[in-house]
C-alpha positions as CSV (number, residue, x, y, z in Angstrom):
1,X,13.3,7.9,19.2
2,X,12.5,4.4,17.2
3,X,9.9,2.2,18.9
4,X,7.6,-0.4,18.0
5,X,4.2,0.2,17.8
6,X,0.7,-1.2,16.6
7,X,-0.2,-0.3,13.2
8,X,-2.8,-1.2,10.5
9,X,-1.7,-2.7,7.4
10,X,-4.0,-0.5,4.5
11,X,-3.8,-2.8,1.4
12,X,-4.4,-1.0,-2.2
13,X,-4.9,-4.2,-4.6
14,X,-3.8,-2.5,-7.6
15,X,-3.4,-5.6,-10.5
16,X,-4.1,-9.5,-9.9
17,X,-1.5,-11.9,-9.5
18,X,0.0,-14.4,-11.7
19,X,-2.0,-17.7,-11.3
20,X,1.3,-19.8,-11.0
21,X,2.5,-17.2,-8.3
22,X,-0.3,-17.6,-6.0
23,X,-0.2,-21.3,-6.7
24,X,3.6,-21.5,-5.2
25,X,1.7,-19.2,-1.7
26,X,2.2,-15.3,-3.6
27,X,-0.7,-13.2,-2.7
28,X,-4.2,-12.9,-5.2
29,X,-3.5,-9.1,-5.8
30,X,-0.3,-7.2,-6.4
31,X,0.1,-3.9,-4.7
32,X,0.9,-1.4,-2.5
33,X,0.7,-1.8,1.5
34,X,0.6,1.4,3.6
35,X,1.4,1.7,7.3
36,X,-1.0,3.7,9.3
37,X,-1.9,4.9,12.5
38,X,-4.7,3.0,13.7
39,X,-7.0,6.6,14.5
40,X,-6.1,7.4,10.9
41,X,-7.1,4.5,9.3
42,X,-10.8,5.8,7.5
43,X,-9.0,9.0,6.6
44,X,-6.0,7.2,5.1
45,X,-8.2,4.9,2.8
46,X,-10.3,8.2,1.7
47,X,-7.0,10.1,0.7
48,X,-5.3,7.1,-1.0
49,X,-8.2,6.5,-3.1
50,X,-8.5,10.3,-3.2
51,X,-5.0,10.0,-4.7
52,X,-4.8,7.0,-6.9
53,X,-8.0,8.6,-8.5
54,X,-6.2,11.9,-9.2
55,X,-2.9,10.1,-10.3
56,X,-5.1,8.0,-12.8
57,X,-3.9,4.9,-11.0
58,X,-6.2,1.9,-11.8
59,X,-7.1,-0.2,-8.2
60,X,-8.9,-3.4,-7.8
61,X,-9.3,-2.5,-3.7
62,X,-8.4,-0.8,-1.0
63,X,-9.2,-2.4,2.2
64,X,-8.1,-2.5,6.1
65,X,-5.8,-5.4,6.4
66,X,-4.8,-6.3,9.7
67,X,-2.6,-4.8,12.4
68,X,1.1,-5.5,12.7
69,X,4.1,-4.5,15.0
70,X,6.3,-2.0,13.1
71,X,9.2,1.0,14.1
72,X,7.2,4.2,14.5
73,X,9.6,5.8,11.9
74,X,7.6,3.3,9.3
75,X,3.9,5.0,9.8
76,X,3.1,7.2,7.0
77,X,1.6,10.5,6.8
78,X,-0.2,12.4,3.7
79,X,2.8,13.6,2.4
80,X,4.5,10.3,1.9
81,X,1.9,9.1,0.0
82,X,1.7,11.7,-2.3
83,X,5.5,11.9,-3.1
84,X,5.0,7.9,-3.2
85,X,2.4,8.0,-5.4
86,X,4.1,11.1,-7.8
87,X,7.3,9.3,-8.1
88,X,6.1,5.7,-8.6
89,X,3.1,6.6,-10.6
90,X,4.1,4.8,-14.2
91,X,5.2,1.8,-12.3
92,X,2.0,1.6,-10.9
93,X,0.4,1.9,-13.6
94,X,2.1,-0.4,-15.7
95,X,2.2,-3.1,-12.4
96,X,5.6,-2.9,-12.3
97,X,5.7,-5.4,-8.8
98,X,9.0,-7.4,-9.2
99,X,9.1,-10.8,-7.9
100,X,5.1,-10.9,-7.6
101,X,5.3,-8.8,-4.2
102,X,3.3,-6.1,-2.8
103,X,5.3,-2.4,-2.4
104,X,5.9,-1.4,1.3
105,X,5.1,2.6,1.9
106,X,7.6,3.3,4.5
107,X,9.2,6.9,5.2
């Protein structure tokens, strides 16, 4: 069953942002944001850093954002970071963020 529920927002700053971009209100960093559970949220950091050091993924930060109201189906887990991380390793790599927007993790 879908519901809303409270999250954390787990932001990895992975490249910074084009001056002229955050000029015009984009955000400093480019990256990936990852939907947690708010008890996970210590292990989650650990294992995504875990993970973008094993991938060879250059990150600027990771850091506990804020919380926000999201479908319970959009939480992630361990798994869906690693198959994230596996299948959109190079573009992470080579800060493919179209549009000067952060990724969304979602399942």
């Amino acid at each position: 069953m879908i519901e809303n529920v409270i999250c954390r927002v787990v932001k990895v700053d992975c490249i910074p942002n084009d001056p002229v971009d955050i000029k015009f209100g984009g955000p400093k960093y480019l990256g990936v944001d990852v939907y947690v559970k708010k008890s996970d949220v210590k292990f989650m950091m650990d294992y995504i850093r875990y993970m973008f050091y094993e991938y060879g993924i250059p990150f600027i930060n990771i850091r506990d954002a804020h919380a926000k109201i999201v479908n319970n189906c959009d939480i992630v887990d361990e798994k869906t970071i690693k198959d994230y991380i596996e299948t959109h390793r190079e573009e992470l790599i080579n800060g493919d963020f179209p549009h000067g927007q952060n990724k969304t993790l979602k399942r």
